[in-house]
N, C-alpha and C positions, 0 to 999 in steps of 0.2 A: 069480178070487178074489171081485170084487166089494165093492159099498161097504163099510163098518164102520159101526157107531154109536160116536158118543163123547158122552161128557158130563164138565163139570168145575163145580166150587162154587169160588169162592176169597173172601176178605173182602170187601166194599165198597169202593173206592176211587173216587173223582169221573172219573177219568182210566179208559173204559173200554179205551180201546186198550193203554192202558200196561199193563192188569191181564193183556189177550189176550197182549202179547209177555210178559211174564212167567212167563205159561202157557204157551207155547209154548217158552220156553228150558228151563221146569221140566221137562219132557216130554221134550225133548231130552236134558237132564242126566241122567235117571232112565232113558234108553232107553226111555221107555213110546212106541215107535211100531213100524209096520210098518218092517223093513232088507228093499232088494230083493238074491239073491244075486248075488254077479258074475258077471256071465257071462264065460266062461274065455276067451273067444274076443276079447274085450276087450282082453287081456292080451297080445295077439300084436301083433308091426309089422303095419303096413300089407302087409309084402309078404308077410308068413308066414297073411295075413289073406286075401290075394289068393290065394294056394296052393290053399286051400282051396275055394275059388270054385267050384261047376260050369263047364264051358267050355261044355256047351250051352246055359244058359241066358244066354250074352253076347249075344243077338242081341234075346230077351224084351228086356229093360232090368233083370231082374229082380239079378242081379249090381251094376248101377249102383244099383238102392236101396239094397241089403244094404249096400253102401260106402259109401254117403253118411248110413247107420246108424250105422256104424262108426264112421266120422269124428263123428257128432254126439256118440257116447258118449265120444270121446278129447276134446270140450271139455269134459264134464262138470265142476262142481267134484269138488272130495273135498272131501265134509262134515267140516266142523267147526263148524256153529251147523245155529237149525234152518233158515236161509234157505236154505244150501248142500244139508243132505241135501232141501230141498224139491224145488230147484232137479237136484240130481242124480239125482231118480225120477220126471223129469217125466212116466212114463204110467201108475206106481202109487199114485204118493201117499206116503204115512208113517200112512194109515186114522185120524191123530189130530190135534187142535187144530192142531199143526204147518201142515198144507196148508190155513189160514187164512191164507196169506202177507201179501195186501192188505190183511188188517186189518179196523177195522170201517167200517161202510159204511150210510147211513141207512137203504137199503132192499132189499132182498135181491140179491148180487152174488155173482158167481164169487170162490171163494176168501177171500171176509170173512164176517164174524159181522156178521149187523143185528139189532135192538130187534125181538121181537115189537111187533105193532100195539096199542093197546088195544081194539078190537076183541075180540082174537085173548087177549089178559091176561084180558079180562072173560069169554071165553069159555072158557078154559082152568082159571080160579080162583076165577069169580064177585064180583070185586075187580080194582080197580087198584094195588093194592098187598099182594100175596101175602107170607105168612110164609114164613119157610126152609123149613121141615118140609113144606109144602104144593108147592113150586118140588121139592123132592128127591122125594117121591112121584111127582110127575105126571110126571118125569125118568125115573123109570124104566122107564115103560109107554108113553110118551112117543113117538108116530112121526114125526122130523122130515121123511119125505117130506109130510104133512101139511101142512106153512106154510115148506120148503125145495126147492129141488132140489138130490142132488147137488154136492157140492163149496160145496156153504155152510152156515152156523150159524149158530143164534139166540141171544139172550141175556133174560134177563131179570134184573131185581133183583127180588130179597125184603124184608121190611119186618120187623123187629121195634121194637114200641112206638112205629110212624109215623115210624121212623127207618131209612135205607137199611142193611143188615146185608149181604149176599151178594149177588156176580152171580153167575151160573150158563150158562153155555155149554153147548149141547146141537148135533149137526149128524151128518152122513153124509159121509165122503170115501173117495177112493184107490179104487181100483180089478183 
């Protein structure tokens, strides 16, 4: 399938991590992410699971991974926040803010949103303190592989009248 882009605006608040889990519950609640389907094979015992097996490949090992596949999908949670469905697609993702699990993170991390640099501000908007309108353009044409890898996001605040107005979360995840 491969990565997604995502991007989100939400008001100002001083607490940037509180605003990310907020985003990520809203996201949740609203279904806005990738569901992976079940696979049916899941759904069987262990020995109905076994049945199935090839018997030539017991001597490969390749048998002993498919089962110990098995087995890691039967600890799976069942999603009921986003931590659980995160936790329950651990090799697609949810392609949205969601698979920010760790939160934010001063400087670019697996799975967290961090602060563009100023640098990276002044480069982006010609200011250290960017208007909304100006953060939602540059959002949209926006390549986070540019100052991300995979499975992280950035954020920035916008400014109206030299006062903090919006953060803005932009990133690539899921797989």
């Amino acid at each position: 399938m491969g990565a997604s882009g995502w991007s989100y605006s939400v008001t100002y608040q001083p607490d940037v991590a509180a605003a990310l889990e907020q985003l990520r519950q809203d996201a949740y609640t609203r279904g806005a992410y990738y569901r992976e389907e079940p696979d049916p094979l899941y759904a069987l015992t262990e020995d109905e699971f076994r049945a199935r097996l090839d018997p030539a490949d017991d001597d490969s090992g390749i048998n002993e991974c498919l089962l110990d596949e098995w087995r890691a999908a039967q600890r799976r949670p069942k999603p009921i926040d986003p931590d659980t469905l995160f936790a329950a697609q651990p090799h697609s993702g949810t392609h949205s803010i969601i698979d920010m699990a760790r939160g934010v993170s001063a400087k670019p991390a697996l799975f967290t949103v961090s602060p563009l640099t100023d640098e990276q501000t002044l480069e982006f908007f010609k200011t250290r303190t960017p208007a909304p309108d100006q953060v939602v353009e540059w959002m949209k044409t926006f390549d986070p592989f540019s100052v991300r890898e995979r499975w992280q996001g950035a954020y920035v605040v916008s400014y109206l009248d030299g006062h903090p107005e919006q953060i803005h979360f932009s990133g690539f995840s899921g797989d």
